[in-house]
mmCIF file of the N, C-alpha and C atoms, coordinates in Angstrom:
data_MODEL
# 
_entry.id   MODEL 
# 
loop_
_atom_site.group_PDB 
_atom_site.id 
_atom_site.type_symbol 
_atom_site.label_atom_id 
_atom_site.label_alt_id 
_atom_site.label_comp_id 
_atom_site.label_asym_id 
_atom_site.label_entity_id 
_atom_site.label_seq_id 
_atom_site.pdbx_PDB_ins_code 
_atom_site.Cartn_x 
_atom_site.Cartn_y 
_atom_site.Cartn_z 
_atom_site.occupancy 
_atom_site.B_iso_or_equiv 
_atom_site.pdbx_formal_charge 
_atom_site.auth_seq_id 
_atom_site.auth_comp_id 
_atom_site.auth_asym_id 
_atom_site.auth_atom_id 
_atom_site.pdbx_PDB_model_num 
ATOM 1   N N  . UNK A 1 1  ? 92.348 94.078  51.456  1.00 0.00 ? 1  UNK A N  1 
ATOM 2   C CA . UNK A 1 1  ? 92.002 95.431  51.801  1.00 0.00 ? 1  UNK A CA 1 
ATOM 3   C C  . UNK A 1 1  ? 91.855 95.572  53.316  1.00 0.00 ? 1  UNK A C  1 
ATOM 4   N N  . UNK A 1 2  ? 91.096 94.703  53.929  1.00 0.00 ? 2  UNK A N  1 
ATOM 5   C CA . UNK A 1 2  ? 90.673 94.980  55.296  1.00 0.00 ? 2  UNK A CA 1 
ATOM 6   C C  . UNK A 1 2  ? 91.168 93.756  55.844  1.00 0.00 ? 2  UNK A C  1 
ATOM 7   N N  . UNK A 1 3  ? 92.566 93.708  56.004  1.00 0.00 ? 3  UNK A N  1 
ATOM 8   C CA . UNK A 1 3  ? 92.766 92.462  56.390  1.00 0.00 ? 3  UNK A CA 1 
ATOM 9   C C  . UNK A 1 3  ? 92.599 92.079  57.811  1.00 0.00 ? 3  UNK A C  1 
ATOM 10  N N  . UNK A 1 4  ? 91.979 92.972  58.639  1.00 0.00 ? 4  UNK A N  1 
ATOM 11  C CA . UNK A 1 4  ? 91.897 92.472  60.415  1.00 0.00 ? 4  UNK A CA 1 
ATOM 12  C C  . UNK A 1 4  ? 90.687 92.157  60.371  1.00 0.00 ? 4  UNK A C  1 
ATOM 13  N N  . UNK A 1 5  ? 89.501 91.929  59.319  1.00 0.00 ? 5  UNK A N  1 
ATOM 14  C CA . UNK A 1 5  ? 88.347 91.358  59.177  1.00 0.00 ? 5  UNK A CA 1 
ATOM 15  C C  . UNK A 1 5  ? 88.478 89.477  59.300  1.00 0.00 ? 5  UNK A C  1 
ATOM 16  N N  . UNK A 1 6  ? 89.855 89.047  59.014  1.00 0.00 ? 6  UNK A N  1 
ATOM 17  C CA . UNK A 1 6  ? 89.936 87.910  58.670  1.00 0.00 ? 6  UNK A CA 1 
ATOM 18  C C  . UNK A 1 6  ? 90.918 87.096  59.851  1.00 0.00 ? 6  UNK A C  1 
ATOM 19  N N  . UNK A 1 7  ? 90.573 87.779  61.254  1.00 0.00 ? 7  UNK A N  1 
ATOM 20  C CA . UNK A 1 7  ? 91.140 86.784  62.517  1.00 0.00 ? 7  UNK A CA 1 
ATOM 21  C C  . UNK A 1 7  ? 90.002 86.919  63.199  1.00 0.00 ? 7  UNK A C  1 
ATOM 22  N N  . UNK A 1 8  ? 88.998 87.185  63.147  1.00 0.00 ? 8  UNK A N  1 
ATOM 23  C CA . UNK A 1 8  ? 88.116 87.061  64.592  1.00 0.00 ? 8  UNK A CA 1 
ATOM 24  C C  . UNK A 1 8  ? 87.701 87.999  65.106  1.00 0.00 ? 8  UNK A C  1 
ATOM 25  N N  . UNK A 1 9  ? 86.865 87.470  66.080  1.00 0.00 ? 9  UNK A N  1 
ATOM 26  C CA . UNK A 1 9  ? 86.474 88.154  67.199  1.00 0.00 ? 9  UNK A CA 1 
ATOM 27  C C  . UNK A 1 9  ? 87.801 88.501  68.126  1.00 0.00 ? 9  UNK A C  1 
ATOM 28  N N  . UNK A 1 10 ? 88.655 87.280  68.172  1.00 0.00 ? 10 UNK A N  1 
ATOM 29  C CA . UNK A 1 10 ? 89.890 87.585  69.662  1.00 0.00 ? 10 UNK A CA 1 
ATOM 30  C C  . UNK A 1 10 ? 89.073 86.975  70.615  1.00 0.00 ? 10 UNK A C  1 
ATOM 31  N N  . UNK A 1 11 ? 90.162 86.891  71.818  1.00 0.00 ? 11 UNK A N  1 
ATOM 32  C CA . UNK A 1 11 ? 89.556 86.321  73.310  1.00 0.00 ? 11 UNK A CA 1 
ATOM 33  C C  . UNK A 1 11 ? 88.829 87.160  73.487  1.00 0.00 ? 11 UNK A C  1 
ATOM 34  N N  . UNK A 1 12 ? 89.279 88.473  73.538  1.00 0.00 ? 12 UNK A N  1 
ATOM 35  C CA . UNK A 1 12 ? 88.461 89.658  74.103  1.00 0.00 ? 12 UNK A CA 1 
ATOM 36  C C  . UNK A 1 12 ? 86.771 89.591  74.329  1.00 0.00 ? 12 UNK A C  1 
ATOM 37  N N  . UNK A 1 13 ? 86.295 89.269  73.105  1.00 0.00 ? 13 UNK A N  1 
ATOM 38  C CA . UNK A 1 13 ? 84.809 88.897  73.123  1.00 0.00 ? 13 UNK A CA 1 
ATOM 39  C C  . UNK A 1 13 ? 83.934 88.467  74.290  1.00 0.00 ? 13 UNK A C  1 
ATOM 40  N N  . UNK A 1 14 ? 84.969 87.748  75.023  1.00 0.00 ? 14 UNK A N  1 
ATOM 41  C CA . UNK A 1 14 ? 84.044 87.353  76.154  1.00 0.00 ? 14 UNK A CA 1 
ATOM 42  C C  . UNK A 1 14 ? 84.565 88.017  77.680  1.00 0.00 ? 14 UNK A C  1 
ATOM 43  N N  . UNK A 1 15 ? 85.319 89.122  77.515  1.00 0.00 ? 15 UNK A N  1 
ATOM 44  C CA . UNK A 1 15 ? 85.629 90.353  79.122  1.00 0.00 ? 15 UNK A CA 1 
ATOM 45  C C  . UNK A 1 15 ? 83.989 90.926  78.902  1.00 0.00 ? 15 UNK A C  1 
ATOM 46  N N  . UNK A 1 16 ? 83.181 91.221  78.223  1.00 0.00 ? 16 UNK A N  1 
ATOM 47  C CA . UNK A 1 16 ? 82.386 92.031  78.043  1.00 0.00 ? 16 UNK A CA 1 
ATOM 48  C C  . UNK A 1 16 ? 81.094 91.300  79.147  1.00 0.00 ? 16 UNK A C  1 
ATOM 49  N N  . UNK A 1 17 ? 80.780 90.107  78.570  1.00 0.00 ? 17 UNK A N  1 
ATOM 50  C CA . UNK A 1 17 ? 80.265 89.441  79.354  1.00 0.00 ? 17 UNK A CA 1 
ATOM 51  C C  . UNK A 1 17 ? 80.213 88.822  80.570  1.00 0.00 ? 17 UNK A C  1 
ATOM 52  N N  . UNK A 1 18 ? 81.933 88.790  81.098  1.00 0.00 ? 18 UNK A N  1 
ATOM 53  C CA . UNK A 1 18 ? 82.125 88.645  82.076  1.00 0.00 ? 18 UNK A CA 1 
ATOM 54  C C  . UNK A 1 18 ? 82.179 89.610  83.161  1.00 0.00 ? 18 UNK A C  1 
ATOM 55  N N  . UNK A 1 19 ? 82.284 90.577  82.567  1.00 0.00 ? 19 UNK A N  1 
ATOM 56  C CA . UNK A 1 19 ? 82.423 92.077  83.492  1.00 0.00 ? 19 UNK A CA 1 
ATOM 57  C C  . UNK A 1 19 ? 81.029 92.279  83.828  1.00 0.00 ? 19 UNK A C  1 
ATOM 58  N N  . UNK A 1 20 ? 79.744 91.940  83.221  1.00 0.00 ? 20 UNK A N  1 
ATOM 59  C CA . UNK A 1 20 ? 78.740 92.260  83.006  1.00 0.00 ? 20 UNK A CA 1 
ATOM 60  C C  . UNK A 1 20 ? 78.335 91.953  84.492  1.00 0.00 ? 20 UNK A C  1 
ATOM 61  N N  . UNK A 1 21 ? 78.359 90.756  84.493  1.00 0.00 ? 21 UNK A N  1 
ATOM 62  C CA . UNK A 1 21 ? 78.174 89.264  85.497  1.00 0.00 ? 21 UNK A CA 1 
ATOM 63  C C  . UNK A 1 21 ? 78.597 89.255  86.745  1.00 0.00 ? 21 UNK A C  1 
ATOM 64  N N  . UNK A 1 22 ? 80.039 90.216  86.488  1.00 0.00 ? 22 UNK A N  1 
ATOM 65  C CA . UNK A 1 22 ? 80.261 90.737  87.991  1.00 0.00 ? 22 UNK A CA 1 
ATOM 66  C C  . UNK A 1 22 ? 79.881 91.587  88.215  1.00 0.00 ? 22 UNK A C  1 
ATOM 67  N N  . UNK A 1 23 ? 79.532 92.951  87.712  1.00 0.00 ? 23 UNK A N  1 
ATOM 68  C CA . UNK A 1 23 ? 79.214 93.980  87.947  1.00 0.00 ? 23 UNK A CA 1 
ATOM 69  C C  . UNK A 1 23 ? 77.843 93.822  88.689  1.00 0.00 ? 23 UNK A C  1 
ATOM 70  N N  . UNK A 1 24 ? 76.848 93.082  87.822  1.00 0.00 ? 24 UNK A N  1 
ATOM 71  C CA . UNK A 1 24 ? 75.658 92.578  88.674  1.00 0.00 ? 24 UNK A CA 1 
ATOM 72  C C  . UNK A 1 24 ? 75.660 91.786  90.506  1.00 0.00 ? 24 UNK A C  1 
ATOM 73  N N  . UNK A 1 25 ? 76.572 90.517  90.234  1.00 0.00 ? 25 UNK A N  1 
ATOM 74  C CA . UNK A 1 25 ? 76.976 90.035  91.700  1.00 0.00 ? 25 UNK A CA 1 
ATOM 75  C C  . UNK A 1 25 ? 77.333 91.248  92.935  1.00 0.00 ? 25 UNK A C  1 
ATOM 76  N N  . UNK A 1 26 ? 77.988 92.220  92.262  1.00 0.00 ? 26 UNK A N  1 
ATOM 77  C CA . UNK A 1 26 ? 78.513 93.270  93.157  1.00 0.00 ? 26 UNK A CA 1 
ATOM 78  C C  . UNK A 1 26 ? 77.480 94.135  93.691  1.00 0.00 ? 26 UNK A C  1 
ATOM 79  N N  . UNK A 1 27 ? 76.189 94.775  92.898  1.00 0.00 ? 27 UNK A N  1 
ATOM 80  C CA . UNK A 1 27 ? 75.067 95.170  92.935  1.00 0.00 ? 27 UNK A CA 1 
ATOM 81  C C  . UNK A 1 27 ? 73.712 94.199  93.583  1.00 0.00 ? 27 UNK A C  1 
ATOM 82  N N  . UNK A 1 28 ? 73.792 93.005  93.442  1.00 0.00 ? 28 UNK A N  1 
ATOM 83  C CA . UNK A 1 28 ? 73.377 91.857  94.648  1.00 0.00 ? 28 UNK A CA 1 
ATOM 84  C C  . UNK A 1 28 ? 73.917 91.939  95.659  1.00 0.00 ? 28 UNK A C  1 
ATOM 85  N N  . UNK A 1 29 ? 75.063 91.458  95.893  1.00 0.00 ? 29 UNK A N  1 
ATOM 86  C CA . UNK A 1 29 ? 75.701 91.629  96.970  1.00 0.00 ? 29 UNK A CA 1 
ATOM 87  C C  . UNK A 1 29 ? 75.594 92.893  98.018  1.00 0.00 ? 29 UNK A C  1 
ATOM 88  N N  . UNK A 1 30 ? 75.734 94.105  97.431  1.00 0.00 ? 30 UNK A N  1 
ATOM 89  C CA . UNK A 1 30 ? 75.748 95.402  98.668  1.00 0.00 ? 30 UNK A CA 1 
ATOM 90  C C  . UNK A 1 30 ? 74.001 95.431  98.811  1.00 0.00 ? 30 UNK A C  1 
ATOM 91  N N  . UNK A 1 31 ? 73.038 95.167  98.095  1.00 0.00 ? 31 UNK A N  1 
ATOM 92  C CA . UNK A 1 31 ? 71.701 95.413  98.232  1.00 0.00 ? 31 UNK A CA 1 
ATOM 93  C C  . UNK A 1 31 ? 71.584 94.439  99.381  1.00 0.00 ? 31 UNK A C  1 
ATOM 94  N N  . UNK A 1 32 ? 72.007 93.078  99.301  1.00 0.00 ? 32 UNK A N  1 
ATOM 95  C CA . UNK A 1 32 ? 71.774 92.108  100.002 1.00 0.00 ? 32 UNK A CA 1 
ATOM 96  C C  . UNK A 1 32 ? 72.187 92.584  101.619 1.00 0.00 ? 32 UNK A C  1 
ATOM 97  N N  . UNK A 1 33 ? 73.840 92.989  101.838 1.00 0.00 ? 33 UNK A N  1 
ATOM 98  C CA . UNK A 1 33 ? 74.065 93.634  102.770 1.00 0.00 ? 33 UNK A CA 1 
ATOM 99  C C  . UNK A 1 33 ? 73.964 94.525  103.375 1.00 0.00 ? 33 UNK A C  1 
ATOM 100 N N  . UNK A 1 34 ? 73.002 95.703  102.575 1.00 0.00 ? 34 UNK A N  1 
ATOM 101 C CA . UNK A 1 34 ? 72.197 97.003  102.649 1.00 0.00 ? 34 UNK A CA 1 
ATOM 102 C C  . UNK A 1 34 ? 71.177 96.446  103.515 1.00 0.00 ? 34 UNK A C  1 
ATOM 103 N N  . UNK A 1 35 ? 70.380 95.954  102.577 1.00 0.00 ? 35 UNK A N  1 
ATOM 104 C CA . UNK A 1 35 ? 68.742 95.584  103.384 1.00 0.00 ? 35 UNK A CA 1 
ATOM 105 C C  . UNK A 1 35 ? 69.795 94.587  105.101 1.00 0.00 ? 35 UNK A C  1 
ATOM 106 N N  . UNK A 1 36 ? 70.316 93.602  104.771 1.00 0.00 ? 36 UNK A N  1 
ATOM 107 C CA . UNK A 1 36 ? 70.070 93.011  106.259 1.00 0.00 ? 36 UNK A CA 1 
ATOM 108 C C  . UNK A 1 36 ? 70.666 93.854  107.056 1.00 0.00 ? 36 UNK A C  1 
ATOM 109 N N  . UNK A 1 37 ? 71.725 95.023  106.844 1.00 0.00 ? 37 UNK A N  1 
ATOM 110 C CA . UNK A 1 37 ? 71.919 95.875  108.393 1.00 0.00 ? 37 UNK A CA 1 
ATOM 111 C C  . UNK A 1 37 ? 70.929 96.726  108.492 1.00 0.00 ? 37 UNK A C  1 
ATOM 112 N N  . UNK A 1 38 ? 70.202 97.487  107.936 1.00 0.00 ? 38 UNK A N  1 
ATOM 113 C CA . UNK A 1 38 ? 69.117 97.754  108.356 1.00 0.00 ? 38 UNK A CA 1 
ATOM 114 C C  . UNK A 1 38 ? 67.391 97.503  108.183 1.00 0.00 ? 38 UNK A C  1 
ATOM 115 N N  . UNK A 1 39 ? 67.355 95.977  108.173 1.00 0.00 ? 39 UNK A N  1 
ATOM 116 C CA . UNK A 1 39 ? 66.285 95.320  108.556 1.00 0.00 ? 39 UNK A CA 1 
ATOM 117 C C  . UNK A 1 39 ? 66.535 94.618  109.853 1.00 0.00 ? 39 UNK A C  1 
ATOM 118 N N  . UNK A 1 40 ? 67.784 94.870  111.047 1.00 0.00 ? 40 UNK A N  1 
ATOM 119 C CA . UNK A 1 40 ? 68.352 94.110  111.758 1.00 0.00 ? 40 UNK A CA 1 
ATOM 120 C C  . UNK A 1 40 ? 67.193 94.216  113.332 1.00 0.00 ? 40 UNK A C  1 
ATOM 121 N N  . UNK A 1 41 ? 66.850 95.298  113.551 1.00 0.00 ? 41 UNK A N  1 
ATOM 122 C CA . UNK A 1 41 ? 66.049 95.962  114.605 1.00 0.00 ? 41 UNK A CA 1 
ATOM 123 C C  . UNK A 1 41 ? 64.651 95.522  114.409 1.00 0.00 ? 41 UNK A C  1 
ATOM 124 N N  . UNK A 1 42 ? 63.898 94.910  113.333 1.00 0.00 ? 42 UNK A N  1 
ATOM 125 C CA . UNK A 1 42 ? 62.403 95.031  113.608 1.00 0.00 ? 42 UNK A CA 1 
ATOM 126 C C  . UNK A 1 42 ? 61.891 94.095  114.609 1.00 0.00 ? 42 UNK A C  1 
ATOM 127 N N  . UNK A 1 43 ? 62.451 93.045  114.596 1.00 0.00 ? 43 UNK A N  1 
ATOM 128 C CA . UNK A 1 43 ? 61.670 92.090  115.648 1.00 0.00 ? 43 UNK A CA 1 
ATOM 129 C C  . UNK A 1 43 ? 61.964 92.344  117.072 1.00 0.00 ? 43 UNK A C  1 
ATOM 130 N N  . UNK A 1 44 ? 62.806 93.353  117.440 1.00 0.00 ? 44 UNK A N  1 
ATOM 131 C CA . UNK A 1 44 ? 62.969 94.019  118.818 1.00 0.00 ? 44 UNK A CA 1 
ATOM 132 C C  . UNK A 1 44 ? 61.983 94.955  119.125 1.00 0.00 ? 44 UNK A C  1 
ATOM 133 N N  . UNK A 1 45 ? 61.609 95.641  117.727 1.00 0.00 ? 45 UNK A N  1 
ATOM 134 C CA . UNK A 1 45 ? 61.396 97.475  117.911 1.00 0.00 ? 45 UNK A CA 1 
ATOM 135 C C  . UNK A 1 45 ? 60.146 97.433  119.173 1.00 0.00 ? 45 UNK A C  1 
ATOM 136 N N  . UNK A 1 46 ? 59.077 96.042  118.945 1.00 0.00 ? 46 UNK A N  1 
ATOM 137 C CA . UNK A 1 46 ? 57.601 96.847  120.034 1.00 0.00 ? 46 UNK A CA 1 
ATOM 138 C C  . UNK A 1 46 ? 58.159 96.452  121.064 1.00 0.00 ? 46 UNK A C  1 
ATOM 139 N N  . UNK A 1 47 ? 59.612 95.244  121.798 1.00 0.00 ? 47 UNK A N  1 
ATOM 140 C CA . UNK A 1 47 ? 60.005 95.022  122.719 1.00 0.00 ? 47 UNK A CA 1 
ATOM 141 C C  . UNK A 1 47 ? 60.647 95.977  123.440 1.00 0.00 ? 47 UNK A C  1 
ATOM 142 N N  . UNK A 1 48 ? 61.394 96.955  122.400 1.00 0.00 ? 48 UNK A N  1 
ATOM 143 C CA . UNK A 1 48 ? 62.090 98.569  122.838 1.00 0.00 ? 48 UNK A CA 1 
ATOM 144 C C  . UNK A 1 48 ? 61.233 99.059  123.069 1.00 0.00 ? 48 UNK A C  1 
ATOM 145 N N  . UNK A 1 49 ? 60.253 99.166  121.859 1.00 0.00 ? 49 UNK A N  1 
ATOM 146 C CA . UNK A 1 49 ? 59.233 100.626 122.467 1.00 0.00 ? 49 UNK A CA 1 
ATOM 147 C C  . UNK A 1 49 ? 58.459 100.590 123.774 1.00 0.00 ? 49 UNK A C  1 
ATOM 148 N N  . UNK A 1 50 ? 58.182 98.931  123.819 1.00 0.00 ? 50 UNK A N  1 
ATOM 149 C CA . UNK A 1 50 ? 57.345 98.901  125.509 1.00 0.00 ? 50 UNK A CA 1 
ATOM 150 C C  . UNK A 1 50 ? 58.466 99.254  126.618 1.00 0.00 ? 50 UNK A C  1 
ATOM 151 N N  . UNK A 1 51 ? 59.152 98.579  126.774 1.00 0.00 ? 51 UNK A N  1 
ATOM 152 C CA . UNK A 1 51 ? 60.886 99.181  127.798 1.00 0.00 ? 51 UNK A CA 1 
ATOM 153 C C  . UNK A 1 51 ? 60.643 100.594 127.691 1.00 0.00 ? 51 UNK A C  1 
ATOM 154 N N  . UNK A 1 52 ? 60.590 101.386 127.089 1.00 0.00 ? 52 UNK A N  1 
ATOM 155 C CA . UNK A 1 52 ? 60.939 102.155 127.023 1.00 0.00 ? 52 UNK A CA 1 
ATOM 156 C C  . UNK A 1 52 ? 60.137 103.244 127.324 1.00 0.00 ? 52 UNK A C  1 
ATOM 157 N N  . UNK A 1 53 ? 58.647 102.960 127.205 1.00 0.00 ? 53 UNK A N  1 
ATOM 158 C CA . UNK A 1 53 ? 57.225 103.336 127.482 1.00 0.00 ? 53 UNK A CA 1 
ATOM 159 C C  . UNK A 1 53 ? 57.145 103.239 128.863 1.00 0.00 ? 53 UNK A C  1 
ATOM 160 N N  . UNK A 1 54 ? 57.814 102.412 129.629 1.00 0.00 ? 54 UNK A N  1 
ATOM 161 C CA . UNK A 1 54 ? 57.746 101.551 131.049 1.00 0.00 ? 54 UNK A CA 1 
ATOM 162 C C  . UNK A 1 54 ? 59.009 102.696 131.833 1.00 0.00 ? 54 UNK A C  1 
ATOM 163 N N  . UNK A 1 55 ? 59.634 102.493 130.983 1.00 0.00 ? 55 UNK A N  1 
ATOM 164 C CA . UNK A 1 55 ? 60.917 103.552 131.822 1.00 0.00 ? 55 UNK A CA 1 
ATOM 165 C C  . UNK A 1 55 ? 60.390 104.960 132.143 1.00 0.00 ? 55 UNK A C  1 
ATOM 166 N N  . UNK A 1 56 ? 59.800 106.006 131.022 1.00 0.00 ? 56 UNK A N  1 
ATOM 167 C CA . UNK A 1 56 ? 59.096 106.869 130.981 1.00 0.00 ? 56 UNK A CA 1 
ATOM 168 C C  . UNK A 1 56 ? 58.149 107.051 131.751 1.00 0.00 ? 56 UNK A C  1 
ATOM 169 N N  . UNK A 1 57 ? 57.225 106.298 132.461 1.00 0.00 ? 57 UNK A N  1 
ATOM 170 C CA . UNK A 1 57 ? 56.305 105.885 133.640 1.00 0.00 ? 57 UNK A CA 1 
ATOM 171 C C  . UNK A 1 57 ? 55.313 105.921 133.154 1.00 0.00 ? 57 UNK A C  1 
ATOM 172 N N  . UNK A 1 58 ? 54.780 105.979 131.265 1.00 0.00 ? 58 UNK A N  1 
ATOM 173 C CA . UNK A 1 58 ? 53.761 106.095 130.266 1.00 0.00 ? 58 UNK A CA 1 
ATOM 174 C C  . UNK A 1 58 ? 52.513 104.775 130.979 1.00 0.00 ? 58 UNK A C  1 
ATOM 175 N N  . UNK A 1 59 ? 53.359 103.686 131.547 1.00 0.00 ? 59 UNK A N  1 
ATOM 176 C CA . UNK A 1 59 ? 52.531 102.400 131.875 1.00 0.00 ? 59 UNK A CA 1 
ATOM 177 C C  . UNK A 1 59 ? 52.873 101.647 132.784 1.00 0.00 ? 59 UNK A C  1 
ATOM 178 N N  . UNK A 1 60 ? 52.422 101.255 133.774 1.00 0.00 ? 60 UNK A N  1 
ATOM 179 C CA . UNK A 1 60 ? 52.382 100.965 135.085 1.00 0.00 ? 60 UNK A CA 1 
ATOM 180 C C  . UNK A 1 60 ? 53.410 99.115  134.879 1.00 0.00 ? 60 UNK A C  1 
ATOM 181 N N  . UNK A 1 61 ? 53.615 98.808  135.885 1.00 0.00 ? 61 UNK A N  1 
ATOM 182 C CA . UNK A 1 61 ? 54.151 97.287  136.160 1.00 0.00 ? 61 UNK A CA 1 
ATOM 183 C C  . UNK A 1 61 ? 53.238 96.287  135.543 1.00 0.00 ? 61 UNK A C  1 
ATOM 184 N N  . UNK A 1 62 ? 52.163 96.481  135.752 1.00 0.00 ? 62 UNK A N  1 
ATOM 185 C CA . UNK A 1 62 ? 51.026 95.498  135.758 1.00 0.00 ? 62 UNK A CA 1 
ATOM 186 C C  . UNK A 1 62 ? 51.022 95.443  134.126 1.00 0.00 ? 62 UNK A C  1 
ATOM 187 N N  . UNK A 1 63 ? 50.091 96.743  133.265 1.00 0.00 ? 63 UNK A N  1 
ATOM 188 C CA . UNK A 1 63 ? 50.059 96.644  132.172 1.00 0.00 ? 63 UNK A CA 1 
ATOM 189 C C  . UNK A 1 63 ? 51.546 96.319  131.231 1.00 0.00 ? 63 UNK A C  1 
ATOM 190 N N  . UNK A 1 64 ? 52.826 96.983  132.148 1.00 0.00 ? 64 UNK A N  1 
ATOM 191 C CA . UNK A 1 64 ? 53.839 96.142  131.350 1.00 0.00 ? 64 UNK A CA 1 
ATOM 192 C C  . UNK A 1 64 ? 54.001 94.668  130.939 1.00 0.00 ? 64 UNK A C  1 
ATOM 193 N N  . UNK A 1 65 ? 53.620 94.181  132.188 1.00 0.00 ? 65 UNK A N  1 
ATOM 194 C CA . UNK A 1 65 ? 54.053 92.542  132.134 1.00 0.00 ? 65 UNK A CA 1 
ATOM 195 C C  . UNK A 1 65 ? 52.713 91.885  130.914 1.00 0.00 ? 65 UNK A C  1 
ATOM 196 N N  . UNK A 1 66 ? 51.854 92.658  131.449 1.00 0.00 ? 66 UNK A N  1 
ATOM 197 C CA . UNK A 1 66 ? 50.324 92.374  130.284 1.00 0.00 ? 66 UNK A CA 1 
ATOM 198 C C  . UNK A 1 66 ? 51.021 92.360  128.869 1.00 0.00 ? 66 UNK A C  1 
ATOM 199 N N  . UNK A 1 67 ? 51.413 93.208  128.479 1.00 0.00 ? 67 UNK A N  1 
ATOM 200 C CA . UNK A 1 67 ? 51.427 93.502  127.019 1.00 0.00 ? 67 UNK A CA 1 
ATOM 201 C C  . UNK A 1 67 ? 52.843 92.386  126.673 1.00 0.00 ? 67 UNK A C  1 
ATOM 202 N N  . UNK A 1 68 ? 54.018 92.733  127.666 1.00 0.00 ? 68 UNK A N  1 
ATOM 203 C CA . UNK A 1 68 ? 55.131 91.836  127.378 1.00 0.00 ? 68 UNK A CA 1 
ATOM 204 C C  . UNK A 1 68 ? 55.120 90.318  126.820 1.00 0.00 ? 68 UNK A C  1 
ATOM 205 N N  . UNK A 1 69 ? 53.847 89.721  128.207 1.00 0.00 ? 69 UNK A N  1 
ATOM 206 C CA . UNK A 1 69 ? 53.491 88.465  127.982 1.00 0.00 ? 69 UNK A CA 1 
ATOM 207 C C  . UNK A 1 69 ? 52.909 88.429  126.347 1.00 0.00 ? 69 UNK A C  1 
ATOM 208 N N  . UNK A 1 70 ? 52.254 89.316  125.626 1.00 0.00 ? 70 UNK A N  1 
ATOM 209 C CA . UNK A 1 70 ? 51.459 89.461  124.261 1.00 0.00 ? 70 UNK A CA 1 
ATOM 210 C C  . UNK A 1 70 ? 52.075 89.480  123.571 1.00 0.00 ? 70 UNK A C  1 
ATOM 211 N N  . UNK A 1 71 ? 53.423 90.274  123.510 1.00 0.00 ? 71 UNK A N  1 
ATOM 212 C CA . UNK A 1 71 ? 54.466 90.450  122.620 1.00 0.00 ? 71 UNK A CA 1 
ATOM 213 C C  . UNK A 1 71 ? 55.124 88.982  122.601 1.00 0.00 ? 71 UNK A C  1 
ATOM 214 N N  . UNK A 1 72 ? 55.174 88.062  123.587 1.00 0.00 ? 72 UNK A N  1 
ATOM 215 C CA . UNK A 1 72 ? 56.238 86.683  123.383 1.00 0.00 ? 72 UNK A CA 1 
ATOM 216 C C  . UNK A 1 72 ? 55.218 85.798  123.089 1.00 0.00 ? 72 UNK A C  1 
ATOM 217 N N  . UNK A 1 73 ? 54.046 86.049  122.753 1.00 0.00 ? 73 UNK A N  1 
ATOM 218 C CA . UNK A 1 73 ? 53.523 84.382  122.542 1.00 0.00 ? 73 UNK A CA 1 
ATOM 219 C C  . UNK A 1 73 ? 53.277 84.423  120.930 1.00 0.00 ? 73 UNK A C  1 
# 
């Protein structure tokens, strides 16, 4: 009666799982390359913001080099 009951599953059985597996790697992957281009700037940002505070004339020579020296140790 139902005779395609009586070969199997087929290869097929296992695209399902494999598609799965990549689909995930692909969704790792761009998150992975998401976050590091823009996590790329933080360990600069208080080195910009003082430059940049200093350019503006917000803080004198003296207190620049003060805080600079704070920022590298």
């Amino acid at each position: 009666m139902m005779w395609w009951n009586d070969y199997g599953p087929g290869p097929w059985m296992f695209w399902g799982p494999i598609f799965m597996i990549l689909m995930m790697a692909a969704c790792f992957g761009m998150m992975f390359f998401m976050m590091r281009r823009h996590g790329g700037d933080r360990g600069d940002s208080a080195a910009r913001i003082l430059k940049e505070r200093f350019a503006r004339g917000e803080i004198d020579g003296r207190e620049y080099e003060e805080r600079r020296r704070t920022l590298e140790a």
